[in-house]
C-alpha positions as CSV (number, residue, x, y, z in Angstrom):
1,X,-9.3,39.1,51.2
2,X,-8.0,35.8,50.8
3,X,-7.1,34.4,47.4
4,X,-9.1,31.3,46.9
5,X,-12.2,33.7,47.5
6,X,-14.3,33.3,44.3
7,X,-14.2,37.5,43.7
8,X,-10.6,37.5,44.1
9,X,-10.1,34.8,41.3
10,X,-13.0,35.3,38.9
11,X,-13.2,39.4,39.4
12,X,-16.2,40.8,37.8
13,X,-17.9,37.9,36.5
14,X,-21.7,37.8,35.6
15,X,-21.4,34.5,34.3
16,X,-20.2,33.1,37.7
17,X,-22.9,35.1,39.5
18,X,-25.2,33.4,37.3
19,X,-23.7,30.2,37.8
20,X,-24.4,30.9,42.1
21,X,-28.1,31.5,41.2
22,X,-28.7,28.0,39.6
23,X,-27.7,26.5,43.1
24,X,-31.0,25.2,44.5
25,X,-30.2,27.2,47.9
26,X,-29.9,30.7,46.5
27,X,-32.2,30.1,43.0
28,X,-34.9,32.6,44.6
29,X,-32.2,34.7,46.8
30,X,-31.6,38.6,46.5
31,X,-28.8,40.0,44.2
32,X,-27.5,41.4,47.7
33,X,-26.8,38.0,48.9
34,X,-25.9,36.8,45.7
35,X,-22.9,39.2,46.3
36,X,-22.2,38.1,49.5
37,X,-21.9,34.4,48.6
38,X,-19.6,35.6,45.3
39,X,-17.2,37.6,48.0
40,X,-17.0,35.5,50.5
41,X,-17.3,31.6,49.2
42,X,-15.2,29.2,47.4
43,X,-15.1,26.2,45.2
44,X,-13.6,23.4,46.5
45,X,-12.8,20.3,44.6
46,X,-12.0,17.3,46.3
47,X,-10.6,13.4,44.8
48,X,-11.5,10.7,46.0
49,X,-9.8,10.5,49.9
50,X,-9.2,13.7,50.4
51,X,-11.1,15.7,53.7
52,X,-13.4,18.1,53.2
53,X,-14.0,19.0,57.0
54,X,-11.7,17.3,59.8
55,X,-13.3,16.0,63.3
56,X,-12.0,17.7,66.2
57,X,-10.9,21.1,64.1
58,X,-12.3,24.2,64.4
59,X,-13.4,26.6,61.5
60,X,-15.8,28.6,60.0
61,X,-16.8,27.2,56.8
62,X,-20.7,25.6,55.3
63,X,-20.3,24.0,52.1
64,X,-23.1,23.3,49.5
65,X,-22.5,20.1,47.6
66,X,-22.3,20.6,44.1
67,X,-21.9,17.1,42.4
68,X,-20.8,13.4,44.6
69,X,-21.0,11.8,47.5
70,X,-19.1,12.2,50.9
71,X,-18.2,9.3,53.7
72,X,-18.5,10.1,57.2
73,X,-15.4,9.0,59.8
74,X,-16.0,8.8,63.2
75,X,-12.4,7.8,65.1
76,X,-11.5,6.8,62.1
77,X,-13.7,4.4,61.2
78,X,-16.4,4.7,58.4
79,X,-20.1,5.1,59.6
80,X,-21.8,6.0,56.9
81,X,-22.4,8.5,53.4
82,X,-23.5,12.0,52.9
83,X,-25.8,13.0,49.9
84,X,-27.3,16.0,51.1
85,X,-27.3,19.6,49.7
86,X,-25.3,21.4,52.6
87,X,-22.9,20.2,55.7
88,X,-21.0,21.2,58.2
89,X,-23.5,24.1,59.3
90,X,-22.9,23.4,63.0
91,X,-20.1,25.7,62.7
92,X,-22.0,28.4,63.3
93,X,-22.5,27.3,66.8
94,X,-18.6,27.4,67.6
95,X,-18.7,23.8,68.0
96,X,-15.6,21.5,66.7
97,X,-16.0,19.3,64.0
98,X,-18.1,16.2,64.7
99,X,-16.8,13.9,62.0
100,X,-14.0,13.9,59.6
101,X,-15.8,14.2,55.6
102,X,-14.2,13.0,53.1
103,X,-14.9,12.5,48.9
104,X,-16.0,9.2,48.4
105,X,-15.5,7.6,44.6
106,X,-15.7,10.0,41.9
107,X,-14.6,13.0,43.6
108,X,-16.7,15.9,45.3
109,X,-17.0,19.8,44.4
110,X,-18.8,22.2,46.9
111,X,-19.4,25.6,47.5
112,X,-18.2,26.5,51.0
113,X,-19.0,30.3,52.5
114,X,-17.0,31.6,55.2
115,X,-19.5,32.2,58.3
116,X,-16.9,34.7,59.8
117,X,-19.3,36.9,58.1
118,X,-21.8,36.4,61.1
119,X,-19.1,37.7,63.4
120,X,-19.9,41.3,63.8
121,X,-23.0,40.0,65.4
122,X,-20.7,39.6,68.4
123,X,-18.2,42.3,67.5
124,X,-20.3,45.5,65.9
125,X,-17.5,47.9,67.1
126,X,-19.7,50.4,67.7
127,X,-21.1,50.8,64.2
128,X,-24.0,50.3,62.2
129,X,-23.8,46.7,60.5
130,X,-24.0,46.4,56.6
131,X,-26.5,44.7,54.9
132,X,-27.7,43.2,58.0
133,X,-31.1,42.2,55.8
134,X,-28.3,40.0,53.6
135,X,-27.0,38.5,56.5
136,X,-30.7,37.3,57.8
137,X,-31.5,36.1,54.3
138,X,-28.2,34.0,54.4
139,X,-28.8,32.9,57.9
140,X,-32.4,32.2,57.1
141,X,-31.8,29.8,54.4
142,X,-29.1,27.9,56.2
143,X,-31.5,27.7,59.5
144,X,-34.7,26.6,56.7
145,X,-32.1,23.4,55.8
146,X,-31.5,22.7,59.5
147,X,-35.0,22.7,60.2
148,X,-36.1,20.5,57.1
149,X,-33.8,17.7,58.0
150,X,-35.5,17.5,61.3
151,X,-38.5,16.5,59.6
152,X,-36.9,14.3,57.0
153,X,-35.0,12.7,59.7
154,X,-38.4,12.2,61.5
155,X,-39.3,9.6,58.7
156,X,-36.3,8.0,58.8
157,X,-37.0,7.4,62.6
158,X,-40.5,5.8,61.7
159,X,-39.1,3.9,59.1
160,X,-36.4,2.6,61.2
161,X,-38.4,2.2,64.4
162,X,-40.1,0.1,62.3
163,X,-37.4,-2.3,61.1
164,X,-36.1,-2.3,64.9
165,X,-39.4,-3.8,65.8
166,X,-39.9,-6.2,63.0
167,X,-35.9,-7.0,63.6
168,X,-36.5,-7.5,67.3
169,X,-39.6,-9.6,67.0
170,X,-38.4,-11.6,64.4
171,X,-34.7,-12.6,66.7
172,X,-37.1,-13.9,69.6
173,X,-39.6,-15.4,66.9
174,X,-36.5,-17.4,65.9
175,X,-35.2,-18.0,69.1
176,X,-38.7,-19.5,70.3
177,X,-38.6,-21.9,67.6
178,X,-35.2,-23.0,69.0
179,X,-36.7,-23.1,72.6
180,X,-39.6,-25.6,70.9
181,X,-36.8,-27.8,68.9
182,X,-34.7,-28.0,72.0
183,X,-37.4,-28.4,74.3
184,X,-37.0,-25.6,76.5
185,X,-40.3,-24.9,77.9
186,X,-40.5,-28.1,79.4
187,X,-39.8,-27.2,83.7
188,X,-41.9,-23.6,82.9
189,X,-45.6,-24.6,84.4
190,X,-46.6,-21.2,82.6
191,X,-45.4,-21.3,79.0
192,X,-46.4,-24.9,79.2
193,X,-50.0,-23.9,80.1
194,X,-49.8,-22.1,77.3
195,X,-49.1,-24.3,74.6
196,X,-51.4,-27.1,75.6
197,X,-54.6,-24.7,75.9
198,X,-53.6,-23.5,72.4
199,X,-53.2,-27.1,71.0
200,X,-56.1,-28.7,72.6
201,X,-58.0,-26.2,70.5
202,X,-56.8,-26.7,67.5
203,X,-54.7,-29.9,67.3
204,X,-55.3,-32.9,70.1
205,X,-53.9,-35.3,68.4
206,X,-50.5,-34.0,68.1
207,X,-50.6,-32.8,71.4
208,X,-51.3,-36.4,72.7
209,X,-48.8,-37.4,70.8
210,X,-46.0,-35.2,72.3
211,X,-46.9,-35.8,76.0
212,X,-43.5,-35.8,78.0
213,X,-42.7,-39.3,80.0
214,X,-45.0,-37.7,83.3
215,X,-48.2,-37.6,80.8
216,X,-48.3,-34.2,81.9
217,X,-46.3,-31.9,80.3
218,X,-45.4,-31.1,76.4
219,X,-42.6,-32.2,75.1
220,X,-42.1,-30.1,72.2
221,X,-39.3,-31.2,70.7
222,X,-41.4,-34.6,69.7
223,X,-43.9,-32.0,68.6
224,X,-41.7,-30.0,66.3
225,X,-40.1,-33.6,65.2
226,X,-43.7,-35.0,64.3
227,X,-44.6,-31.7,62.4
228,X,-41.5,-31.5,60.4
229,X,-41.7,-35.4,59.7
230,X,-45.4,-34.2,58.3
231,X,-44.3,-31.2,56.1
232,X,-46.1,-29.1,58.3
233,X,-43.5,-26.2,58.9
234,X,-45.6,-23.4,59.1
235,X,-47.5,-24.8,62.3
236,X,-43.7,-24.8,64.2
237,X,-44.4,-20.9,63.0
238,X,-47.5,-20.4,64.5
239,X,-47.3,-21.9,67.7
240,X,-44.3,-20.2,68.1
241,X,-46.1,-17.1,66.8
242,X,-48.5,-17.9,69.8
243,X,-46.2,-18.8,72.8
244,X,-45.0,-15.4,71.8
245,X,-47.7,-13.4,71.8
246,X,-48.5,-14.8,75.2
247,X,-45.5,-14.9,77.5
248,X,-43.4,-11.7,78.2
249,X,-40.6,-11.2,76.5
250,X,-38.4,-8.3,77.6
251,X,-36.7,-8.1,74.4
252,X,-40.2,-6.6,73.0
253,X,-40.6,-4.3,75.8
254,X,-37.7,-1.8,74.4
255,X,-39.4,1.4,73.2
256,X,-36.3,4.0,71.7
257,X,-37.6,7.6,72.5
258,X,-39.0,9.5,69.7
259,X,-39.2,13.0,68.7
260,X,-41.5,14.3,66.3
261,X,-41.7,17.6,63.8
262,X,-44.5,18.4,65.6
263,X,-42.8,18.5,69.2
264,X,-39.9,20.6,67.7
265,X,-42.4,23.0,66.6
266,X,-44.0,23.4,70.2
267,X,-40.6,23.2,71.9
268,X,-39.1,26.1,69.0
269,X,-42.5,28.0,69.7
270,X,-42.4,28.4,73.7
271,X,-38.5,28.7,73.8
272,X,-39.1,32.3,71.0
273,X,-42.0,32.8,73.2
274,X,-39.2,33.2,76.2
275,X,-36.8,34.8,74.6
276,X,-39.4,37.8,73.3
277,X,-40.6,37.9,76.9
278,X,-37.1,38.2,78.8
279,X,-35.0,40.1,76.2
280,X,-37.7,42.4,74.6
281,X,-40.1,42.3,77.8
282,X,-43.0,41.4,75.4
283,X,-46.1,39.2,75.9
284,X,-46.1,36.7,72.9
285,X,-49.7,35.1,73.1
286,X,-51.0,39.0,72.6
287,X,-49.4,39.4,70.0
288,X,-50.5,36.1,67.7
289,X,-47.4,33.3,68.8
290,X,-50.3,30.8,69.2
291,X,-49.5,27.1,68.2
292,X,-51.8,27.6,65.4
293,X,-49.6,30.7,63.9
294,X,-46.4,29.2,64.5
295,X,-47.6,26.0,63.2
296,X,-48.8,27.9,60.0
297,X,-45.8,29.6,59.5
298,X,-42.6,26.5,59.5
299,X,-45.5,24.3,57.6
300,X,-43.4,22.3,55.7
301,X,-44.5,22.2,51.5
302,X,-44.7,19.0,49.2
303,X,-41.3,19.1,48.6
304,X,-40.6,19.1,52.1
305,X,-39.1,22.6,52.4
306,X,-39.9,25.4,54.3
307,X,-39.9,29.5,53.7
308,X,-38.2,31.4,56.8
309,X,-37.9,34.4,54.9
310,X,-41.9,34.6,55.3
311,X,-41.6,33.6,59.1
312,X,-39.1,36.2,59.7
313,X,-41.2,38.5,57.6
314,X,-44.3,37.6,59.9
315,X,-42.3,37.9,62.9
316,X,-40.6,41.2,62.2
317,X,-44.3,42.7,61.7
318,X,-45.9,41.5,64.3
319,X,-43.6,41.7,67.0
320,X,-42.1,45.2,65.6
321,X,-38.6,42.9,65.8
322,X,-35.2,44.8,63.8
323,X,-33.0,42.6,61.8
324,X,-30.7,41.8,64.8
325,X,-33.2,40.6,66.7
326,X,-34.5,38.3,63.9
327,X,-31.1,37.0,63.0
328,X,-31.4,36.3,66.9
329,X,-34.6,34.3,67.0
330,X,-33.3,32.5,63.8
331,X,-30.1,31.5,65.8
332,X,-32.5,29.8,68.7
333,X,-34.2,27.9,65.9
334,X,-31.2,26.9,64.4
335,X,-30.1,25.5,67.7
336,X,-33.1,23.7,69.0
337,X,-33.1,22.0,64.8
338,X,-29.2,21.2,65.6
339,X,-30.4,19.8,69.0
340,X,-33.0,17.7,67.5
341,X,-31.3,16.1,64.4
342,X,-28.6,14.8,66.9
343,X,-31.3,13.2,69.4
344,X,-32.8,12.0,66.4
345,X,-29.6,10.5,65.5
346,X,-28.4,9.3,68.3
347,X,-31.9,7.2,68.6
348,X,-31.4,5.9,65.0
349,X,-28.0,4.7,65.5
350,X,-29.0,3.1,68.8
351,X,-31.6,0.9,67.4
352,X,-29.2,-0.1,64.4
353,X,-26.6,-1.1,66.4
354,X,-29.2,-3.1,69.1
355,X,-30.1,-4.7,65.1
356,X,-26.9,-5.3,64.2
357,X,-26.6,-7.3,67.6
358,X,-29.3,-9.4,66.8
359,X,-28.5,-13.4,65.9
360,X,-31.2,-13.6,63.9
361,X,-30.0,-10.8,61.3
362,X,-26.3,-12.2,62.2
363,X,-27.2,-15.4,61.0
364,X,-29.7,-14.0,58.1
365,X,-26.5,-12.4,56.9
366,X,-24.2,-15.5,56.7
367,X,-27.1,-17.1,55.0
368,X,-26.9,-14.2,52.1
369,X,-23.3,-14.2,51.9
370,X,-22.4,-11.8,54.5
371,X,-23.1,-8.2,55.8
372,X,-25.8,-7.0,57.8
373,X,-28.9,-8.1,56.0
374,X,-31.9,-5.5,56.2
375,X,-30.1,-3.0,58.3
376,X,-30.0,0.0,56.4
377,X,-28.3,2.6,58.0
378,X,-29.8,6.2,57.1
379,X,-32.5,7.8,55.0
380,X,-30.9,8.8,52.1
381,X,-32.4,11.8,50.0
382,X,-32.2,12.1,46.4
383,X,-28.1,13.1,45.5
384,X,-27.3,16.4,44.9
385,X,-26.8,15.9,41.3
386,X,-30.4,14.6,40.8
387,X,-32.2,17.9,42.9
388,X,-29.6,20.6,40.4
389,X,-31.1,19.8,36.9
390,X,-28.3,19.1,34.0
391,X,-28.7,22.5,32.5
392,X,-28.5,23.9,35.8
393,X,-25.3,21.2,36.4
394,X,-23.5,22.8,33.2
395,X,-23.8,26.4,34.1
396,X,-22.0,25.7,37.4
397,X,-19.4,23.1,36.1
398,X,-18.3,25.8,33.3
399,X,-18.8,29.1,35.1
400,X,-17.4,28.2,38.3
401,X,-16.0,24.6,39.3
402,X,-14.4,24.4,35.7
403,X,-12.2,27.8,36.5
404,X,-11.7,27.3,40.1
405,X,-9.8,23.9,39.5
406,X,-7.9,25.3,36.5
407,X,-6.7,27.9,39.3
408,X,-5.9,25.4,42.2
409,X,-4.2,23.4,39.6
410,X,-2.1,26.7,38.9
411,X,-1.6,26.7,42.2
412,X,-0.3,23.2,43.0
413,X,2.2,23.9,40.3
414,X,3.7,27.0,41.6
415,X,3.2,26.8,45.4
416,X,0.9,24.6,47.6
417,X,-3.0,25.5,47.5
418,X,-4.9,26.2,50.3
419,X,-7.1,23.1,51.6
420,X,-10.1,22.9,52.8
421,X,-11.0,23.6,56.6
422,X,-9.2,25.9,58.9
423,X,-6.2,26.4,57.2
424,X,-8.1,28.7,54.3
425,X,-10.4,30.6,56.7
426,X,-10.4,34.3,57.4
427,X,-9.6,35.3,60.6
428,X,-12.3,36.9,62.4
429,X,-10.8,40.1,63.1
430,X,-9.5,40.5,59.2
431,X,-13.5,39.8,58.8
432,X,-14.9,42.4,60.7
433,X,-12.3,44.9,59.3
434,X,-13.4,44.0,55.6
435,X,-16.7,44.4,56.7
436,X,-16.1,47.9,58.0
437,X,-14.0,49.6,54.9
């Protein structure tokens, strides 16, 4: 077992298993799984700079954040921050790492638990596998997290969708009212329709007025000239506001795709409903796997989580399903949540960057002293540190991140302490061998 495992450092230690149950992930969790997390997870404690996970590297390892804030680096350039509970979970999937993470300003500490645990799943050498209700429990809470970002992330799409119209509306708002100051819509019979039916229902005079040298089109830079000369601002605003409405704009006729909690629940539904038929040659829909049951069992609660452990529970009964095959099932869901958050993203970071593009929030920035102004990036949740309560935040600073730096500080004194990432990871085959003594 490798040394930087939190058994191997802290031996028997009730206090540290104590410390393992105040993280919100495992506060309800078996003593079984408790265990498992104590023999095969770490403490890592990062300063600021220093990586936490590495893009492009392969390993093994899921960290909770205990206390601080990570950056994310794609290429090498910074994209955004990290405050949520757990990362780097698609590891699981044998994927390489998507970004580089590392601690941003005040320094990071994080519980990471080596997935090579999950390997006999693929290599049960002929043998019965241990604990495999531990493993489902483990996998089950990791899989609840993947599939409760979907939905969080679903908000963030609305809200953002939201600012990407307003955005958007508001850069050819702005760039109308340049067309009227400069005139543009002089030679376009259409747009010039347009504004005289409007303004010989609410303003003839003005209109009159503004006639171009042929008496029979608009000029409408004497018209925004007259109006400003008049204090009457707003009116530039609404026939603007108007022309706008009225002509086509392609600009307004972008539409990002959007996914929805509810279509990952239908798409998650049919693809188990598949898997059960081909691999188990059952017939889901007898056996309860309507939309209504499914829907029923990932509802999400008030605080936005959800309880897998009662789906797999429900599944396991009704579909006479071993731990295996749950473990299975929670592996599609996983997958299809991994899937989703990354369209999701994807959509997101399209429509920030068509923002960010904009002249009108170009210019809205320079006016407010630089930067981007308005474009948030991401939803951020509430930080780690306020969702672990302070007595809970004492318990594991003393009982476990306290300890664990005093060791790696031993460490760095006498030889060179394993980092984070690859480097500290247990091979798979010394896994399955551990698992087997």
């Amino acid at each position: 077992m490798p040394a930087n495992y939190l058994e191997s450092i802290l031996g028997d230690n009730p206090n540290a298993l104590l410390a393992i149950r105040e993280i919100p992930m495992f506060r309800n969790c078996s003593d079984g799984l408790l265990g498992l997390v104590y023999r095969y997870g770490r403490i890592v404690h990062l300063e600021e700079g220093e990586e936490l996970i590495r893009e492009g590297e392969f390993d093994q390892w899921v960290y909770m954040i205990l206390s601080g804030v990570l950056t994310v680096h794609l290429g090498g350039e910074h994209v955004d921050t990290v405050s949520s509970s757990l990362v780097g979970e698609r590891c699981i999937l044998g994927e390489p790492r998507r970004a580089t993470l590392k601690a941003a300003p005040g320094g990071v500490n994080a519980l990471g638990i080596d997935m090579a645990i999950l390997d006999w799943l693929e290599n049960p050498r002929g043998q019965a596998p241990p604990e495999t209700d531990v493993y489902k429990e483990l996998f089950a809470l990791i899989t609840a997290e993947a599939v409760e970002r979907v939905a969080k992330l679903e908000f963030n799409q609305t809200d953002t969708a939201a600012r990407h119209h307003m955005f958007i509306h508001s850069d050819a708002l702005a760039d109308t009212v340049v067309g009227l100051m400069e005139n543009r819509f002089q030679s376009d019979r259409e747009q010039n329709m347009i504004l005289y039916d409007h303004l010989s229902r609410t303003d003839r005079v003005s209109m009159a007025l503004s006639m171009g040298e042929d008496r029979v089109t608009l000029n409408t830079a004497k018209l925004v000239a007259l109006y400003t000369s008049q204090g009457r601002h707003g009116e530039i605003w609404q026939l603007a506001e108007h022309l706008l409405a009225r002509r086509k704009d392609s600009r307004l006729d972008v539409a990002p795709p959007f996914f929805s909690y509810q279509a990952f629940l239908e798409s998650t539904r049919q693809k188990v409903g598949v898997y059960l038929a081909k691999t188990l040659g059952m017939k889901p829909e007898q056996k309860g796997l309507s939309q209504e049951n499914w829907r029923e069992h990932l509802m999400l609660d008030e605080g936005m989580k959800v309880d897998l452990g009662n789906l797999s529970r429900w599944m396991q009964y009704a579909f006479g399903l071993n731990d295996r095959d749950m473990i299975a099932l929670l592996r599609l869901l996983f997958q299809e949540a991994c899937a989703t958050t990354a369209a999701i993203n994807a959509t997101i970071q399209s429509m920030i960057g068509r923002m960010r593009s904009l002249a009108f929030v170009q210019k809205l920035g320079q006016a407010t002293a630089g930067g981007e102004a308005g474009v948030v990036e991401l939803f951020h949740s509430k930080t780690v540190e306020e969702m672990i309560p302070v007595f809970s935040r004492t318990i594991i600073q003393v009982h476990l991140i306290e300890p664990m730096v005093a060791w790696q500080e031993k460490m760095n004194r006498g030889q060179k302490a394993p980092s984070a990432g690859a480097a500290a990871t247990l091979s798979s085959q010394d896994m399955i061998e551990d698992l087997f003594r």
